[in-house]
MITOR-871606 format. One record per residue (C-alpha): residue in three letters; z negated, x negated, y negated. Coordinates in pm, whole numbers, m for minus. Each point is the difference from the previous one (the first is absolute). Example, Ala and Ser with C-alpha at 12.3 -4.5 7.8 and 13.67 -1.06 7.14 Angstrom:
2
  rest      up    east   north
   Ala    m780   m1230     450
   Ser      66    m137    m344
This chain:
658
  rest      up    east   north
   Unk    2104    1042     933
   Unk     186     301    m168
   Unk    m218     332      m7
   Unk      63     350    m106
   Unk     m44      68    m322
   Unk    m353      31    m131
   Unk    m219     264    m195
   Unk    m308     m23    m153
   Unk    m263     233     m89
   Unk    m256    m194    m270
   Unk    m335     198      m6
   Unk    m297     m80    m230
   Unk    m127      25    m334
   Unk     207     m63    m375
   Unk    m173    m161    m237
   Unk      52     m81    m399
   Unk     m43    m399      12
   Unk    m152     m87    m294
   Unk      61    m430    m101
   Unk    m339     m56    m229
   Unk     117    m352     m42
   Unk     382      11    m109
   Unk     m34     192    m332
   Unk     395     159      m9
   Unk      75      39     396
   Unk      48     335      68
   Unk    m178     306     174
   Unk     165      59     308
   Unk     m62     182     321
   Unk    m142    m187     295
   Unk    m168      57     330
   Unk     348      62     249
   Unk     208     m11    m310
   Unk      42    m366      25
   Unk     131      23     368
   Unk     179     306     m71
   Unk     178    m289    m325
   Unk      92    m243     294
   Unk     161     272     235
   Unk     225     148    m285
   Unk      92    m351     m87
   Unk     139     m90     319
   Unk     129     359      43
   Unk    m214      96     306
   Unk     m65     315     113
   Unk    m312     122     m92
   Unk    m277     321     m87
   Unk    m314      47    m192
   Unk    m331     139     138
   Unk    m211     m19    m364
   Unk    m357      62     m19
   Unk     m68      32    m365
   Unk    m189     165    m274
   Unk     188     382    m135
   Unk      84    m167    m315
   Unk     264    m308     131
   Unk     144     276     216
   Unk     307      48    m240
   Unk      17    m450     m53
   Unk      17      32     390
   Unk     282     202      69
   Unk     226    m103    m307
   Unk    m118    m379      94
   Unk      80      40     367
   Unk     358     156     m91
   Unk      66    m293    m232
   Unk     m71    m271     302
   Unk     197     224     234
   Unk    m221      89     262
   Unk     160     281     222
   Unk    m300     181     m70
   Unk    m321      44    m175
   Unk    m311     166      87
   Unk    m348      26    m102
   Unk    m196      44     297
   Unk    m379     m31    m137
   Unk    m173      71    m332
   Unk    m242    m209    m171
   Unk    m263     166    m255
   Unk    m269    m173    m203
   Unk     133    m321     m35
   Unk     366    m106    m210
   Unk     145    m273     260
   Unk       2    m228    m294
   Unk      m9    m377     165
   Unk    m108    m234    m277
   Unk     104    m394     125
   Unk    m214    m260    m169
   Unk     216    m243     109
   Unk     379      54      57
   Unk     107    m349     146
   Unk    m279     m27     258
   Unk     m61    m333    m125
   Unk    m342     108     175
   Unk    m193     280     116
   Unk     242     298    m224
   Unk    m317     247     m89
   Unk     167     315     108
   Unk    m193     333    m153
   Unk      78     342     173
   Unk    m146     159    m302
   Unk    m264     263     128
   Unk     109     m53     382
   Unk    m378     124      82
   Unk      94     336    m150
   Unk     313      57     164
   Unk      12     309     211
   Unk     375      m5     206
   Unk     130     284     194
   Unk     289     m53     253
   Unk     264     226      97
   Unk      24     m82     334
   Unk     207     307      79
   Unk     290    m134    m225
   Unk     m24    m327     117
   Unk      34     136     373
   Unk     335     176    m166
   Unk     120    m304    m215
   Unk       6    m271     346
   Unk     128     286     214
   Unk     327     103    m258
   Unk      42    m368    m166
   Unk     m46    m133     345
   Unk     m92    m391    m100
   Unk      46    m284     239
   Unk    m283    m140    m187
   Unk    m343      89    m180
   Unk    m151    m233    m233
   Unk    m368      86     m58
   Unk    m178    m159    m308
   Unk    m389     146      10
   Unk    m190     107    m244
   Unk    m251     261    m117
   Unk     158     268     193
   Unk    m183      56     341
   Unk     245    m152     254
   Unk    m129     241     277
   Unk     183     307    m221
   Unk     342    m168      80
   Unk     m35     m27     410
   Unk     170     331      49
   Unk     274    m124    m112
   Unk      m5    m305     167
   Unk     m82     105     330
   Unk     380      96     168
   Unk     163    m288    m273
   Unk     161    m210     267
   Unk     145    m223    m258
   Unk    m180    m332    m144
   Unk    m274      m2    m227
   Unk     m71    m286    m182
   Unk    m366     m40    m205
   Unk     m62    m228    m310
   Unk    m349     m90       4
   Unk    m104     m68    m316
   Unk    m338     169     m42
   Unk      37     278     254
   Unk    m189    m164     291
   Unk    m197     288      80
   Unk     304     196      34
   Unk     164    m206     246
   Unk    m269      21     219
   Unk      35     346     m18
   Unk     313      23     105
   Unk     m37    m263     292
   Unk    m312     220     125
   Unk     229     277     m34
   Unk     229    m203     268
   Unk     309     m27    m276
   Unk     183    m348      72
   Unk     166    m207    m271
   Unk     352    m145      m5
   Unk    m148    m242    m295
   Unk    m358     m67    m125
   Unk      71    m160    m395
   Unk    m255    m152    m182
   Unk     m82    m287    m307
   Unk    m201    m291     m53
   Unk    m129     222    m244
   Unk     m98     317     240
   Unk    m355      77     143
   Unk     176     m11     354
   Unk      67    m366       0
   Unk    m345     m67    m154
   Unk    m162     172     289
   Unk     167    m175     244
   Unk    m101    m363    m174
   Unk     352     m36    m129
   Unk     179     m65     310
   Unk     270     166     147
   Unk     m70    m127     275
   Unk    m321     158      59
   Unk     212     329     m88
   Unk     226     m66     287
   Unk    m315     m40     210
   Unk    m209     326     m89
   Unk      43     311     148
   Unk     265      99    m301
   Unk     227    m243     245
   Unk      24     255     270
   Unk      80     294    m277
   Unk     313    m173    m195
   Unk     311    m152      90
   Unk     m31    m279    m288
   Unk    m202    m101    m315
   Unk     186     m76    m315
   Unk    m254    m237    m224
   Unk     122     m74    m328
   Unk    m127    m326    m149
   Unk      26      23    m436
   Unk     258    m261    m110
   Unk     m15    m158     318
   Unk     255     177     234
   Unk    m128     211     295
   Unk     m76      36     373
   Unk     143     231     223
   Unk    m161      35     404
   Unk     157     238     273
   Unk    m260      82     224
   Unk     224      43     293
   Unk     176    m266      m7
   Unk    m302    m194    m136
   Unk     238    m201    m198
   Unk       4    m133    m391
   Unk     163      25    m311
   Unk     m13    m145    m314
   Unk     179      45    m347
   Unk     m16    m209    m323
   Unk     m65      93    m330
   Unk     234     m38    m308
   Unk     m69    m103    m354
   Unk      53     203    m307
   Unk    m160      57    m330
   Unk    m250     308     149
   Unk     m33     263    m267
   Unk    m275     212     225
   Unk     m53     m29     347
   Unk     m93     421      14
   Unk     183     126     297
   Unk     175    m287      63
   Unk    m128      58     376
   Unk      94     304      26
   Unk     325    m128    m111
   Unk       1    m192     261
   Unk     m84     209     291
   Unk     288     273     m78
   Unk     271    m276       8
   Unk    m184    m217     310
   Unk     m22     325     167
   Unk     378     112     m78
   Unk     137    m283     125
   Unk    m139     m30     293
   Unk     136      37     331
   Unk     339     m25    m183
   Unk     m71    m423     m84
   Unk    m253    m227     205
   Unk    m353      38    m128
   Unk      14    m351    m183
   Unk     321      54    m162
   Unk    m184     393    m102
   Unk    m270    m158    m120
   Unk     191    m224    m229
   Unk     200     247    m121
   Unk    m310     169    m112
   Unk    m198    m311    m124
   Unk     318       7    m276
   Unk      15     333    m103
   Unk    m358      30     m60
   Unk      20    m345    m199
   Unk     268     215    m219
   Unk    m238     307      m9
   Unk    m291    m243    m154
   Unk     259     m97    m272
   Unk      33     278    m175
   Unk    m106     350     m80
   Unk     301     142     m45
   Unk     144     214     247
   Unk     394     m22     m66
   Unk     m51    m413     m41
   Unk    m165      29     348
   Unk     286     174     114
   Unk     256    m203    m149
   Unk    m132    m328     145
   Unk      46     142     360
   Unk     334     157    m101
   Unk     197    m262      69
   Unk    m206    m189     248
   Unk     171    m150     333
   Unk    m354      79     270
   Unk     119    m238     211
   Unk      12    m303    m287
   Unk    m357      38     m17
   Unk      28    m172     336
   Unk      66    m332    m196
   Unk    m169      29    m300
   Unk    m280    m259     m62
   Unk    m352     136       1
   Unk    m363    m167     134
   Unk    m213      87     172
   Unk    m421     m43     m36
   Unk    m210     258     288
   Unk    m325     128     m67
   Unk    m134    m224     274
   Unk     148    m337    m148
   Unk     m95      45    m341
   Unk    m409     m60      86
   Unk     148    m347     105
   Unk      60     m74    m376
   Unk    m307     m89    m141
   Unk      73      13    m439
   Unk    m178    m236    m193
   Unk     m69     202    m377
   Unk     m34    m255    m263
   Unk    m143      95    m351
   Unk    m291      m9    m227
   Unk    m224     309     203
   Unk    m297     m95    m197
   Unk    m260     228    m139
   Unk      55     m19    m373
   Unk     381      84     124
   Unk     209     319      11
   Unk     117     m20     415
   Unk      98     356       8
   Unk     318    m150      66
   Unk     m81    m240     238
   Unk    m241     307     235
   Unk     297     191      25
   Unk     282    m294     118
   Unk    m306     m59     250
   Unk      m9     364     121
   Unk     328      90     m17
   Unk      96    m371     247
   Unk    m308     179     188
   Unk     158     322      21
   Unk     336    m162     186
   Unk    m199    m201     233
   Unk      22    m344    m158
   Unk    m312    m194     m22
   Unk     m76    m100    m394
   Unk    m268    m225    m127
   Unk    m184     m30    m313
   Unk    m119    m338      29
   Unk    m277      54    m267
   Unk    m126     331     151
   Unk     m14    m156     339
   Unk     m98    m373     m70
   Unk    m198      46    m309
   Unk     m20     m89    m417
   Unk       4    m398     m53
   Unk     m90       0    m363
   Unk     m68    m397      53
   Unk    m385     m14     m40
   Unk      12     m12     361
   Unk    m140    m278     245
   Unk     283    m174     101
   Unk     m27      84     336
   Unk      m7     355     m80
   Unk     337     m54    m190
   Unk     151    m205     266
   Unk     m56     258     270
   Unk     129     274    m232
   Unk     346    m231     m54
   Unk       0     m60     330
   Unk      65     387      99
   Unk     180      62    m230
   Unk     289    m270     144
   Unk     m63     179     311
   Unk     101     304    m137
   Unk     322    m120    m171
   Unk      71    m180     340
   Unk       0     303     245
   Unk     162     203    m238
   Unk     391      88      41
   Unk      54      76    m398
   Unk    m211     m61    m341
   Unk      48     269    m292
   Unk    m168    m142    m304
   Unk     m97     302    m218
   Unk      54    m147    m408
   Unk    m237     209    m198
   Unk    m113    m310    m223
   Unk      54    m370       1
   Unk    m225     m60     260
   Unk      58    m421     125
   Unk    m122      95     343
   Unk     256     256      75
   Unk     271    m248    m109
   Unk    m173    m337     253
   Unk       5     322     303
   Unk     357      26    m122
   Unk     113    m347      m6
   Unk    m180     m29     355
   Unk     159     250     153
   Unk     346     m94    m136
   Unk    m101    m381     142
   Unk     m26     168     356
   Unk     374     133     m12
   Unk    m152     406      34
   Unk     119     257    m224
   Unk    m148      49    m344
   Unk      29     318    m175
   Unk     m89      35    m359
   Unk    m133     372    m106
   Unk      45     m27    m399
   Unk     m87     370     m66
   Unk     m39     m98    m384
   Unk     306    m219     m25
   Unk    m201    m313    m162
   Unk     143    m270     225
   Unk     185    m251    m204
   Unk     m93    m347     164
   Unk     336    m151     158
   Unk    m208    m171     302
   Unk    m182     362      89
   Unk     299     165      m3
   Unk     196    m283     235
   Unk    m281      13     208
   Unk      34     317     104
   Unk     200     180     256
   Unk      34     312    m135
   Unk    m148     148    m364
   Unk     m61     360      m4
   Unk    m115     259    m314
   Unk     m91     308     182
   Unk    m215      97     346
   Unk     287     185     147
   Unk     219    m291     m24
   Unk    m304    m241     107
   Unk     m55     175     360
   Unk     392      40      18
   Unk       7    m382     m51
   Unk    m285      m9     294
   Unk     151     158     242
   Unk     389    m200    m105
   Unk    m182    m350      49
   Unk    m189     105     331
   Unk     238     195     160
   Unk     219    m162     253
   Unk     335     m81    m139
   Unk     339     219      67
   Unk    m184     177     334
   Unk     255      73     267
   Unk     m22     163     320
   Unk      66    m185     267
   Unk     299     142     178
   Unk      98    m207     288
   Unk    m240    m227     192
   Unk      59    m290     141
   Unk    m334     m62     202
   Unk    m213     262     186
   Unk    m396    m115      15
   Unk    m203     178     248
   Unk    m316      56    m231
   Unk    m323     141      89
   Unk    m244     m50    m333
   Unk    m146    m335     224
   Unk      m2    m342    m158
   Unk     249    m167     144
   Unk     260     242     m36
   Unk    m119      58    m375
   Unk      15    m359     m22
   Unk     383       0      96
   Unk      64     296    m211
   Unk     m89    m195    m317
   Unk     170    m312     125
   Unk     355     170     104
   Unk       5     182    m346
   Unk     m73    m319    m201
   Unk     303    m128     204
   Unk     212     257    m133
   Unk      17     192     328
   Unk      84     373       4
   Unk    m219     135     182
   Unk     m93     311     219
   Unk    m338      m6     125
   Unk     m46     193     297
   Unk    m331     201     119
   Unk     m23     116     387
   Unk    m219     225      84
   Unk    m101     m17     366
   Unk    m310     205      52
   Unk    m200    m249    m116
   Unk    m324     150     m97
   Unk       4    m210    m328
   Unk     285      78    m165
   Unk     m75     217    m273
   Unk    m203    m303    m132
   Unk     271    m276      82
   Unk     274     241    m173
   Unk    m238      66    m326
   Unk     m37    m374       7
   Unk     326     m53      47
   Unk      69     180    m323
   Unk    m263    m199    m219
   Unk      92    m305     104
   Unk     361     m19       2
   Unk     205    m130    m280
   Unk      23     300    m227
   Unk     395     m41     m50
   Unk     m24      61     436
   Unk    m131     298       0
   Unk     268     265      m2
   Unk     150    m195     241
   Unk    m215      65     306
   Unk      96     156     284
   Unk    m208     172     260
   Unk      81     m30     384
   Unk    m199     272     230
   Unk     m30    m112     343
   Unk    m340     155      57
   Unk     117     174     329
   Unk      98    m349     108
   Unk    m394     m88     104
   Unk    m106     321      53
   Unk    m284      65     226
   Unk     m66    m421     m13
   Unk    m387    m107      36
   Unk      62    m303    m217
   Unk    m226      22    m229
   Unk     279     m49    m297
   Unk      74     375     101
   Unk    m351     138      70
   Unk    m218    m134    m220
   Unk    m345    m162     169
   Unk    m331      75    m119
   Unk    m130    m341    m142
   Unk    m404      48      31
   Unk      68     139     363
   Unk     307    m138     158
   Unk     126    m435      23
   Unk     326     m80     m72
   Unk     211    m292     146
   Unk     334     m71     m61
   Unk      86     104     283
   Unk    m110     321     m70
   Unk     268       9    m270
   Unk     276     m44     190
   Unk     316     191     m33
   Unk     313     m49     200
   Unk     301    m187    m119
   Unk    m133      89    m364
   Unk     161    m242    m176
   Unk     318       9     195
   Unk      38     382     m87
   Unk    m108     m91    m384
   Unk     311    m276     m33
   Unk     255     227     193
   Unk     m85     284    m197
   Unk      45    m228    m330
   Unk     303    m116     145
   Unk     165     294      36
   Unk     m58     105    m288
   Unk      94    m280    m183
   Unk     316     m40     172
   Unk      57     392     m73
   Unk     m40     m73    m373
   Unk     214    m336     m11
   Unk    m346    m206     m54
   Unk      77    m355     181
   Unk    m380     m97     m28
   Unk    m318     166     145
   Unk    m321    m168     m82
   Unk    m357     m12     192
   Unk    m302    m216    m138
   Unk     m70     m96     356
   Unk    m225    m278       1
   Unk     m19    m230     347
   Unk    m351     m20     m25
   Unk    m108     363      97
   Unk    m214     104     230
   Unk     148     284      65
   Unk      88      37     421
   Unk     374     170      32
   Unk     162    m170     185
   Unk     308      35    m276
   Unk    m209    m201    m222
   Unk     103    m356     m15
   Unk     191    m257    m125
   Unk     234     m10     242
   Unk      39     390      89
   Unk     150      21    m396
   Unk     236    m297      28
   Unk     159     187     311
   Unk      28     348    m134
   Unk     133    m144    m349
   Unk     226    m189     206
   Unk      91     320     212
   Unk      34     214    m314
   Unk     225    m193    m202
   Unk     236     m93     301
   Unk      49     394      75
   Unk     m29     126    m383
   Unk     m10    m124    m323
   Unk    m373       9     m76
   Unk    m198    m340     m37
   Unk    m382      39      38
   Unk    m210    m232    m226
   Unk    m338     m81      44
   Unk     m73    m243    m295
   Unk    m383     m44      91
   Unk      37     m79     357
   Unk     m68    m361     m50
   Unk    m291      68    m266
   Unk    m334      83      14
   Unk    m234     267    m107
   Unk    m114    m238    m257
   Unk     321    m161    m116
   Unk     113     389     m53
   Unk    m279      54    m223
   Unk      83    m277    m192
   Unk     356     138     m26
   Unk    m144     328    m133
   Unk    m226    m151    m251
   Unk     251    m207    m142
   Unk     181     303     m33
   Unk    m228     224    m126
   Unk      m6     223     290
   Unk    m294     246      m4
   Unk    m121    m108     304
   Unk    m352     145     m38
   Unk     106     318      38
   Unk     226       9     342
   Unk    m151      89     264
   Unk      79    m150     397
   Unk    m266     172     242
   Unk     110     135     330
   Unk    m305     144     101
   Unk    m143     266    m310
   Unk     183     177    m179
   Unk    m195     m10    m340
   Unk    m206    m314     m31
   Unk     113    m339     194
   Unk    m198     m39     229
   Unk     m24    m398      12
   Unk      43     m52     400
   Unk     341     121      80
   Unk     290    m311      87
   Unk     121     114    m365
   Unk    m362     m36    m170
   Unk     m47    m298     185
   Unk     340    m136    m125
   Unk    m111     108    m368
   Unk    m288    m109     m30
   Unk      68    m364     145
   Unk     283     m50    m223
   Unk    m190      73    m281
   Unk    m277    m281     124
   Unk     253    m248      74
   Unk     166      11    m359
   Unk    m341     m10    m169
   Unk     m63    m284     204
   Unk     254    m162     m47
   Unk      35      29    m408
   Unk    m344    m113     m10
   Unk      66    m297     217
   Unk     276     m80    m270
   Unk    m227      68    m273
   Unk     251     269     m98
């Protein structure tokens, strides 16, 4: 894994940062000051490209000799506006406020010439490129014979990475936030990043999730990574990303990208806890990189957290001061969680109401406290409703969290009632994201099942019921030319267990069924063309599909491959029965060590949805057609299969007045 050693060149702007809501933290330089903090701290080599106004010129240079860059250069000018960043809110409880005070005024010149000289005498393995006012097209020149790798953070500077991809410049690493306009575009999902044309431009997409950990996806090897997040008391979460990208990207290719990622999970959790430079240094000092390894951390994705539905208890009445209570329930919003205000959404009972009225409006709000994961009951004044929510809650065995900002609460039964009693928002979302996130998160490192996955029911299905078996499990995707599977992979990767996910592996036998007219390869028109089964034929599919997973698995030391083959398919290979399986499992574990297992063979499409409801499988969303590659198209042996399983188990729960 060892590489030479690595150089970096950090270009974009300084700022002043500016904390409007911590009253003695100090004025400090920002912008690619705080990655330029993290590379001196774990003494890698490193450069400054600054863009800033004439008068920081002087901070710049005596700042960047204090954090021992190599060297320091101010490649771009910024007149009519001071860089001053004023930060509303320095824990990112919520949405922070950032102000780039007079941003509209800012005229910025860049001196591409130098920058041309500075890459071709510093010579960097790496560029790190934050954007920013400065018009990205100025730096191409210097880009344009870099055959090093350039990494982007996307914050805000969408418009100048699609600059640079029209310009044909490809990425070693696209970063971005939770936070950043990027992600927003893209509905949030990484996964829809992976599938947009910025796929084809990047080797990988670094997506950093606040408080939650991160996700990492190389689009070569179309593989997953994930890294937890650790807790500490955050001081200000300013440049705590960029923190984390100089040590992520420092790392790696020297450590696996999970054990990278980890490593920089911690040290930004260290950068959040203090704004003190030498402290900062100090904690990493002594610190063994590869302990991190074992240290105890959780875990809680972007994508799982809209799961958690948060149940906000307090008196949000009219004659009320809620300013509180509107900003816990946009700053849950702002991290994905779902929060409800029971009396915004169900209504004022004052008690004059017909009883019916005041039934139905109990009645919802039970059914709020029931689908929710966690209750945080907001004490502003002794209201007796917030303390019955409480006491229900507590009744149910889910986690109670007391936010006391006023410290009034003195009763002994409120206080033993609750989980967790908290004084201050920055400790409240901290306490969020402790209870939710899944307990010490560790990678799985050795496996010892292989499950041929495809996004389809069945093999969902399994997925769920392996893991909640306390399998370790590597799913794997093929792809075989199959004209669906884009769709099948993106399902794959909404509907597997989130703790899978890095795990995945991607087989590419496309050349395999080249030049087949099953219409699994070439993909029929449905208005125009019929489609049998036979029509979807493929030779000794399933055959290649287990010997592939076979060897594999034996290759890796994995005794068990699974398949969600079900006996009652309609599929026509002729390697799809009961008793083909029972011979090549026999065959395979008489001449190797691998054991296939096919769970489901025995079941039907209905008892597996049964399996999957009971285990809260998001069945809904796989997706099993054969024949389109978008929409199922309802008439395919898979869509068939579906589609009757689903009748029989309604069917049958009715007839068992279930």
């Amino acid at each position: 894994m060892n590489e030479p050693q690595k150089r970096f060149l950090i270009l974009g702007e300084v700022f002043t940062d500016v904390h409007l809501d911590i009253s003695q933290s100090p004025l400090r330089l920002g912008g690619i000051f705080h990655s330029a903090r993290a590379f001196s701290a774990i003494n890698c080599d490193y450069a400054l490209a600054a863009i800033a106004p004439r008068y920081l010129y002087e901070n710049v240079q005596k700042f960047g000799n204090e954090l021992n860059a190599q060297q320091t250069f101010i490649v771009g000018e910024i007149n009519g506006a001071p860089n001053i960043m004023n930060i509303q809110e320095s824990a990112e409880n919520g949405d922070q406020g950032y102000n780039d005070i007079l941003r509209g005024e800012a005229e910025v010149a860049v001196y591409h010439q130098q920058l041309i000289q500075i890459i071709e005498e510093y010579k960097p393995s790496d560029i790190l490129i934050y954007p920013g006012k400065y018009s990205i097209e100025h730096t191409f020149p210097a880009f344009e014979n870099f055959n090093g790798n350039l990494h982007i953070d996307v914050q805000y500077g969408i418009k100048s990475l699609e600059k640079m991809i029209s310009y044909n410049f490809k990425f070693s690493t696209i970063i971005l936030s939770t936070s950043s306009t990027l992600f927003e575009q893209y509905n949030f999902s990484v996964t829809n990043l992976v599938g947009s044309t910025l796929g084809a431009n990047t080797n990988s997409f670094l997506l950093k999730e606040n408080r939650g950990g991160s996700t990492y996806y190389d689009t070569k090897e179309q593989t997953w990574q994930e890294a937890p997040a650790f807790k500490t008391e955050t001081v200000h979460s300013v440049g705590v990303g960029d923190c984390f990208n100089a040590v992520f990207l420092s790392q790696q290719g020297q450590r696996t990208n999970g054990l990278a990622l980890k490593i920089a999970s911690y040290i930004a959790m260290l950068y959040a806890s203090t704004f003190v430079f030498e402290e900062f240094k100090d904690l990493i000092l002594n610190l063994n990189f590869n302990d991190i390894e074992k240290l105890p951390a959780k875990r809680l994705s972007w994508g799982e957290r809209e799961k958690h539905h948060i149940y906000i208890a307090g008196p949000d009445f009219p004659d009320i001061d809620t300013r509180l209570i509107e900003e816990l329930h946009d700053n849950l919003k702002y991290h994905n969680f779902i929060p409800h205000r029971p009396v915004v959404e169900n209504g004022i009972i004052t008690g004059s109401e017909p009883e019916e009225q005041q039934q139905v409006a109990f009645q919802k709000d039970i059914a709020l406290l029931e689908k929710s994961s966690v209750l945080i009951a907001v004490i502003l004044n002794d209201d007796p409703g917030t303390y019955v929510e409480i006491g229900y809650m507590a009744k149910s065995g889910k986690p109670v969290i007391v936010f006391d900002p006023y410290k009034q609460v003195r009763n002994l039964f409120l206080k033993k009632s609750a989980d967790f009693i908290v004084h201050s928002m920055n400790e409240l979302i901290d306490t969020v994201f402790s209870v939710l996130g899944k307990k010490d998160f560790d990678p799985i490192e050795k496996y010892d099942a292989l499950l041929l996955a495809s996004g389809g029911l069945d093999s969902t299905v399994l997925a769920y019921k392996l893991l909640a078996e306390g399998k370790k499990i590597m799913p794997v995707f093929l792809r075989y030319g199959q004209h669906f599977a884009d769709t099948e992979f993106n399902t794959l990767l909404d509907v597997l267990p989130p703790k899978l996910l890095s795990h995945i592996k991607v087989i590419n036998i496309e050349d395999i069924f080249k030049g087949s007219k099953s219409r699994m390869i070439k993909e029929p028109n449905l208005w125009l063309d019929e489609v049998s089964a036979d029509d979807l034929y493929l030779p000794y599919r399933n055959l290649l599909f287990l010997s592939i997973a076979s060897s594999v698995a034996q290759t890796m030391g994995i005794g068990e491959v699974y398949s969600a083959f079900i006996n009652s398919n309609h599929a026509k290979e002729i390697d799809c029965s009961k008793e083909f399986f029972d011979k090549l499992s026999g065959m395979l574990s008489e001449y190797g060590t691998v054991q296939i297992e096919m769970p489901f063979r025995d079941f039907s499409k209905a008892d597996v949805i049964k399996l999957g409801i009971d285990l809260d499988v998001p069945i809904a969303h796989t997706y099993s057609c054969q024949a389109n590659s978008t929409t199922p198209c309802g008439v395919c042996p898979n869509c068939v299969d579906r589609l009757a399983g689903f009748e029989s188990f309604q069917e049958t729960n009715i007839n068992s007045g279930r």
